[in-house]
C-alpha positions in Angstrom: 34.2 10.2 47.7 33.9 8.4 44.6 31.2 10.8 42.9 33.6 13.6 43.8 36.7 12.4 42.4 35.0 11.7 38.7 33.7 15.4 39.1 37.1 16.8 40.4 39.5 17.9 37.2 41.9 15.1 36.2 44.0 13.3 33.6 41.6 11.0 32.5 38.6 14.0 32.8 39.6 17.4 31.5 38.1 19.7 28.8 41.0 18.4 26.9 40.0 15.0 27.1 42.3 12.2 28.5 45.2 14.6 29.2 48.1 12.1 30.0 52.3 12.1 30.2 52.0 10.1 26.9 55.8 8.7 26.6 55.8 7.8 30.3 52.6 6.0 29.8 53.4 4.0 26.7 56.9 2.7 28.1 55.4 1.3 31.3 52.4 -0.2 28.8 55.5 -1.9 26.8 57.0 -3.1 30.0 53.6 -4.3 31.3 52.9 -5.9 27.6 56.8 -8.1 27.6 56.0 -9.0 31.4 52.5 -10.3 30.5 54.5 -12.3 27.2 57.6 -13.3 29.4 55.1 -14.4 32.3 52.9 -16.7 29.6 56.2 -17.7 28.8 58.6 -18.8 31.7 55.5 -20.0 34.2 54.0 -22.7 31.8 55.7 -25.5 32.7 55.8 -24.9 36.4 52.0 -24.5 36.2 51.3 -27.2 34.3 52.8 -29.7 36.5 52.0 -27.6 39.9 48.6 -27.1 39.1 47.8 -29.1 35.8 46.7 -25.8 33.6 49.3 -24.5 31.8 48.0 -21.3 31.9 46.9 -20.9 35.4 49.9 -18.1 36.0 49.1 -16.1 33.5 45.4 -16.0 34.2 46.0 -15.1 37.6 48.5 -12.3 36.4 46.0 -11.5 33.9 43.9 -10.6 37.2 46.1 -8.5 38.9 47.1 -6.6 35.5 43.2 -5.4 35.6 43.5 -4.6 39.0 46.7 -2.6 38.5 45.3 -0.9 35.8 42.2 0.0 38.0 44.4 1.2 40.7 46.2 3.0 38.1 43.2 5.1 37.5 41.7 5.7 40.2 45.2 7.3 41.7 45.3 9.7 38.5 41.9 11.1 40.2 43.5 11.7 43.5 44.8 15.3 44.0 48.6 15.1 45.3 47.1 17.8 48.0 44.8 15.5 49.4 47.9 12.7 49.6 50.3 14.8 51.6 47.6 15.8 54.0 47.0 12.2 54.4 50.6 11.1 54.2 51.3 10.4 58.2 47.7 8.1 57.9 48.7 6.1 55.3 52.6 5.3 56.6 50.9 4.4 60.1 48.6 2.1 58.3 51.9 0.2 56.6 53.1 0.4 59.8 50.0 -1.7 60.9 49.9 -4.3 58.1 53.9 -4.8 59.0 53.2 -5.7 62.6 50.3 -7.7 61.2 52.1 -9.6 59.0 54.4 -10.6 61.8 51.4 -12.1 63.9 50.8 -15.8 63.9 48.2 -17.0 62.4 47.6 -14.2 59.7 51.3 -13.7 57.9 51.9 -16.5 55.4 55.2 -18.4 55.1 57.0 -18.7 51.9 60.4 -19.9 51.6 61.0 -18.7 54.8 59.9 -15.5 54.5 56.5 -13.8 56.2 56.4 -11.2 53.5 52.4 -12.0 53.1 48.8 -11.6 54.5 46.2 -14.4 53.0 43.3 -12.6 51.2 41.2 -15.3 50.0 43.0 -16.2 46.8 45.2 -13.5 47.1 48.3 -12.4 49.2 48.7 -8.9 50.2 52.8 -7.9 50.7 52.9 -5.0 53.1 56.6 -4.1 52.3 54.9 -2.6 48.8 52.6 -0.3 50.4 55.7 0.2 53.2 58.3 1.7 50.5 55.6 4.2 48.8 53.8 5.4 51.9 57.4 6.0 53.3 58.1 8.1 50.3 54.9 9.9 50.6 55.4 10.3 54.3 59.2 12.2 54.2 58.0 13.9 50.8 55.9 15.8 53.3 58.1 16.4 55.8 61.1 17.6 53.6 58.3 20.2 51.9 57.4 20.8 56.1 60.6 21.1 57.6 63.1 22.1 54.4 64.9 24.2 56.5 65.3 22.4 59.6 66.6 19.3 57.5 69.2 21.7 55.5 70.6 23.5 58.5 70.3 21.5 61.3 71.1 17.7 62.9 67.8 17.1 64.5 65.9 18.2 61.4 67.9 16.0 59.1 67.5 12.9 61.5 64.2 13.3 62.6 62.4 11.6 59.7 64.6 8.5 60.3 63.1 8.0 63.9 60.3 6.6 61.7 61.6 5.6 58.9 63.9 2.9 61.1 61.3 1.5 62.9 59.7 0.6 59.4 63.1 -0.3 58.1 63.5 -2.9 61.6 59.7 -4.6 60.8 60.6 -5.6 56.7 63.7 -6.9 58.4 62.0 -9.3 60.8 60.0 -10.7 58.0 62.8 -10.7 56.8 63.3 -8.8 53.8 66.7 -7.0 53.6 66.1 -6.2 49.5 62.8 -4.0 50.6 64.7 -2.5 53.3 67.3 -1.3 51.1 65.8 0.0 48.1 63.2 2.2 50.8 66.3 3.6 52.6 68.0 4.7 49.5 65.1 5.9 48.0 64.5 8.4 51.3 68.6 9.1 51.2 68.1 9.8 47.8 65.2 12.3 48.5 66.9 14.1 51.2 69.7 14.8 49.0 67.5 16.1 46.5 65.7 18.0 49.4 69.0 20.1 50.2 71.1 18.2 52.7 74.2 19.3 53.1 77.3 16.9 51.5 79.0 16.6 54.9 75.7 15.1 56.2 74.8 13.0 53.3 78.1 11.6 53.6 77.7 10.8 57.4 74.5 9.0 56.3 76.2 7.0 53.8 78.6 5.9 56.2 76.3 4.9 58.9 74.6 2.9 55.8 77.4 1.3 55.2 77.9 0.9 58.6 74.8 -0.8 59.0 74.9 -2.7 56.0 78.1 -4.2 57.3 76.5 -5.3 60.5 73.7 -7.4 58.7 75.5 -9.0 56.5 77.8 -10.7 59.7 74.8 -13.0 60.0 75.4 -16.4 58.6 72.9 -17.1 56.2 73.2 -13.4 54.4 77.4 -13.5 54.5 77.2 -17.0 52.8 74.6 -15.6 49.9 77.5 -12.9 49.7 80.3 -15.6 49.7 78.4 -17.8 47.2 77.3 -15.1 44.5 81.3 -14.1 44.2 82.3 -17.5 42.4 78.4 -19.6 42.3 80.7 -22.4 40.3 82.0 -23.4 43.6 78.9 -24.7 44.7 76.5 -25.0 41.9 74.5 -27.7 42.9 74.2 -26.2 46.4 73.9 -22.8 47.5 75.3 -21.4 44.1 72.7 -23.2 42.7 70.3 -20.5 41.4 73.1 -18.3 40.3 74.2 -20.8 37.8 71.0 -21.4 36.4 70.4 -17.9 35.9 74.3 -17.6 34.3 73.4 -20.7 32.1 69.7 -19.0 31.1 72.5 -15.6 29.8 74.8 -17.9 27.8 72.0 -20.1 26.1 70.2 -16.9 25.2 73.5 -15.8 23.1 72.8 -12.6 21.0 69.2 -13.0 19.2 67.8 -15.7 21.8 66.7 -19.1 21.3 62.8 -17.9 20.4 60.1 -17.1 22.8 59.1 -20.2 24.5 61.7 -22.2 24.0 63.6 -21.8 27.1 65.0 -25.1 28.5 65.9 -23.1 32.0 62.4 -22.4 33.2 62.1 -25.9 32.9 62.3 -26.9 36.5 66.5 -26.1 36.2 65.7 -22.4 37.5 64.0 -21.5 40.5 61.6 -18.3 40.6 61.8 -18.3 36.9 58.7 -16.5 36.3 59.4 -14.3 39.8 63.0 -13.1 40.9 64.6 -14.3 37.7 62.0 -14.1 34.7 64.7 -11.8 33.2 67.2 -14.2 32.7 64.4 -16.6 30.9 64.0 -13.3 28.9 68.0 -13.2 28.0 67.7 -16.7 27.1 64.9 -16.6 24.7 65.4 -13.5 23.5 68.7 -13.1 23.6 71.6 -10.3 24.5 69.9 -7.8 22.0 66.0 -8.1 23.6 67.7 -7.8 27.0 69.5 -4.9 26.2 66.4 -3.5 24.6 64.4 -3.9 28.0 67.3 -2.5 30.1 66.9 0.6 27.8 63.4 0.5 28.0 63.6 0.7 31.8 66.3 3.3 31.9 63.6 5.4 30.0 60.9 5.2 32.2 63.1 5.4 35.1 65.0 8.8 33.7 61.4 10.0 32.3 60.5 9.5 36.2 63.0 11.7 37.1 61.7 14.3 34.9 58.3 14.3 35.7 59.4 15.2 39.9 61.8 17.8 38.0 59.2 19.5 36.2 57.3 19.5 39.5 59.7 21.4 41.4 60.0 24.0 38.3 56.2 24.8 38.9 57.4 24.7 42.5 55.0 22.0 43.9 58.0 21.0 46.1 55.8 17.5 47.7 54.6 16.1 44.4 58.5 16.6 43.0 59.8 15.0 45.8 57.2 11.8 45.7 57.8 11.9 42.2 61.8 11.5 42.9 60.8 9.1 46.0 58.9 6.7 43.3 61.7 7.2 40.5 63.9 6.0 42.8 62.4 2.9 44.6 61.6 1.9 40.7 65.2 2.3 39.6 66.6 0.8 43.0 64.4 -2.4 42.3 65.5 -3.0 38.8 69.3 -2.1 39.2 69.1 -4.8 42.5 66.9 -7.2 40.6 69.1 -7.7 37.2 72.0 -7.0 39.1 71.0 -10.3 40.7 70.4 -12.3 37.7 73.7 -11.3 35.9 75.7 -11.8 39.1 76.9 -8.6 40.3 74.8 -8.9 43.4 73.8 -11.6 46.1 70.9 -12.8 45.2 67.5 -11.1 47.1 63.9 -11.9 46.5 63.2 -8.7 44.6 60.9 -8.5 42.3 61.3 -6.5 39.0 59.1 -3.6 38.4 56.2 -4.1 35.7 57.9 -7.5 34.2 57.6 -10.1 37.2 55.1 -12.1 38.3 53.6 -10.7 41.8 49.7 -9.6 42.7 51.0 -6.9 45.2 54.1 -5.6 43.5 52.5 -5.4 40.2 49.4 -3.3 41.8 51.5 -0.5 43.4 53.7 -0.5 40.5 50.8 1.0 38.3 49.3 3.0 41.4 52.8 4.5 41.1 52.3 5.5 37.8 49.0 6.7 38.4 51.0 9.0 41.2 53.4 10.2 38.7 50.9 10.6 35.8 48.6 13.1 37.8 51.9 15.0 39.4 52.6 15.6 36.0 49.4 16.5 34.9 49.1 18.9 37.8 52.7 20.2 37.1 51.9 21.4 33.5 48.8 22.5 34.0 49.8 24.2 37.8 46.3 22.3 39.2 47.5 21.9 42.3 49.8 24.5 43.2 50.9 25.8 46.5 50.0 29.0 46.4 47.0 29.2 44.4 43.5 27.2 44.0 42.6 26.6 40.8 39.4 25.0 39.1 39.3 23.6 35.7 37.3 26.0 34.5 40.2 29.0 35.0 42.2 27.2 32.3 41.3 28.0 28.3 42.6 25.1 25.9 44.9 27.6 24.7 46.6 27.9 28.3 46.7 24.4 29.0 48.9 23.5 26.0 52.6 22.3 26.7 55.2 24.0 28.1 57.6 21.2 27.0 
């Protein structure tokens, strides 16, 4: 398959070259360049005591950077066509590591959580694989069944019969943040798709309604309870919450320099993980955060573009996984900073391109690789619905922007 994919027209292999969404490209490279700096940064001190090499975090995310990159690649070369015939095969085979990671004796426990299958050196989180295989799976089905879901009940509730399952497995690990950001992403979708607003709005509600009902158990109503005033228990379960707040104030406007932060110092739990962005706000201060938020907010809105651009050439399952990714990538960082300013209970997500996580940081840059061919294939119509084309029915002078 290999051979034919280097042969096949691409991004990275075209007659004009490397062919590639340049601005989407170079803002996840600068979000992928602070994270490797902020990574160096906040793990040093944890590794050097943990594992007596100061260093040893950043090496291993060192590793999985090359491997992202790889996977970044190689998914440029992938044809969208050949991903939405495969769609309902790769969402059964996250549906398989799920229940796999749930078996004894093959899911690790961290903190509590059986999030992980032990690879060697290496855990594999199915919950990443989960979210963008779901939002490959119903970009298919809305392109399938578009006017089932816009003009009737079953049709609009028929991708959830699999969807919920999914949603009911990353809960028994459990992992309520994954849940949410894959549901919202796929609400998001079908409103894109053309659901009605009386029907989005039902499914809001029965979100909510949901929602509600999880948060009744103990241990998530007290993370609820506890992020509203942290002060109130800040040596206890408020605990990381106030670290995370202290991290913000130390930071003040310009920072207190890279590497200097006292936080990551054994005072902040998951400082190179859930909360490297607060050791970011502390050593660079109020102006470098801001400057990442916006840097974000660009790739997420450029994102957004690339799935609109893909409808205009009407290649309605590539704009739709486009919007799918866009939205899982935007849901993760609005959850995970929302989290370390203290707008939101605090959940073990990780923040896209910047955080410290094999797994996470992989499918992050397969995800790019996703929305770097759909754009390719949207500007140059390779791909289309209609029509066939090969490389060679395109001059240079016909493959030159329309934007």
């Amino acid at each position: 398959m290999l051979p034919s994919l280097f042969n096949a027209p691409s991004p990275l292999f075209s007659s004009r070259g490397i062919d590639l969404d340049f601005p989407l490209l170079a803002g996840c490279l600068a979000l992928l360049g602070l994270g490797l700096v902020m990574i160096a940064s906040s793990s040093s001190e944890i590794a050097a005591v943990n594992m007596g090499n100061t260093h040893y975090n950043t090496i291993r995310h060192l590793v999985y950077l090359a491997l992202g990159l790889v996977a970044c690649g190689l998914t440029m070369m992938v044809p969208m066509a050949e991903v939405q015939k495969r769609s309902g095969s790769l969402l059964l085979v996250a549906i398989v590591l799920l229940v796999l990671v749930l078996l004894p004796g093959l899911g690790r426990e961290v903190n509590g959580a059986k999030r992980w299958i032990g690879v060697g050196l290496f855990n594999v989180q199915p919950s990443e694989l989960a979210k963008v295989f779901a939002v490959t799976f119903l970009a298919s089905y809305l392109v399938r069944r578009q006017k089932q879901v816009r003009e009737s009940w079953m049709g609009f509730f028929a991708p959830f019969f699999v969807l919920l399952p999914v949603a009911g497995l990353l809960l028994l690990e459990p992992d309520f943040g994954a849940t949410v950001v894959m549901l919202a992403a796929a609400a998001g979708m079908l409103f894109l798709g053309g659901v009605g607003l009386f029907r989005f709005g039902l499914l809001i509600l029965l979100a909510a309604a949901a929602v509600y009902a999880l948060v009744q158990d103990p241990y998530r109503w007290a993370r609820i309870t506890n992020f509203s005033d942290p002060w109130a228990d800040q040596f206890g379960a408020g605990y990381q919450l106030s670290q995370a707040l202290i991290a913000f104030g130390r930071g003040e406007w310009l920072g207190v320099g890279l590497g200097n932060s006292v936080q990551k110092q054994f005072y902040l739990p998951e400082a190179h993980t859930d909360f490297v962005f607060s050791v970011l706000a502390e050593e660079l201060g109020l102006v470098g955060a801001l400057l990442t938020v916006a840097l974000f907010v660009f790739v997420g809105v450029r994102s957004l573009y690339v799935g609109l651009w893909a409808e205009r050439s009407r290649q309605f399952f590539s704009a739709y996984v486009a919007y799918g990714l866009a939205f899982l990538w935007i849901g993760q960082i609005l959850i995970n900073i929302g989290v370390n300013i203290g707008l939101l209970p605090t959940k073990g997500l990780t923040l896209p391109f910047l955080s410290y996580g094999g797994s996470s940081l992989i499918i992050c840059c397969a995800s790019l690789g996703m929305l770097l061919r759909i754009e390719w294939e949207s500007r140059t119509y390779l791909g289309s619905a209609e029509v066939e084309f090969s490389e060679e029915d395109f001059t240079v002078e016909e493959l030159t922007h329309a934007r």
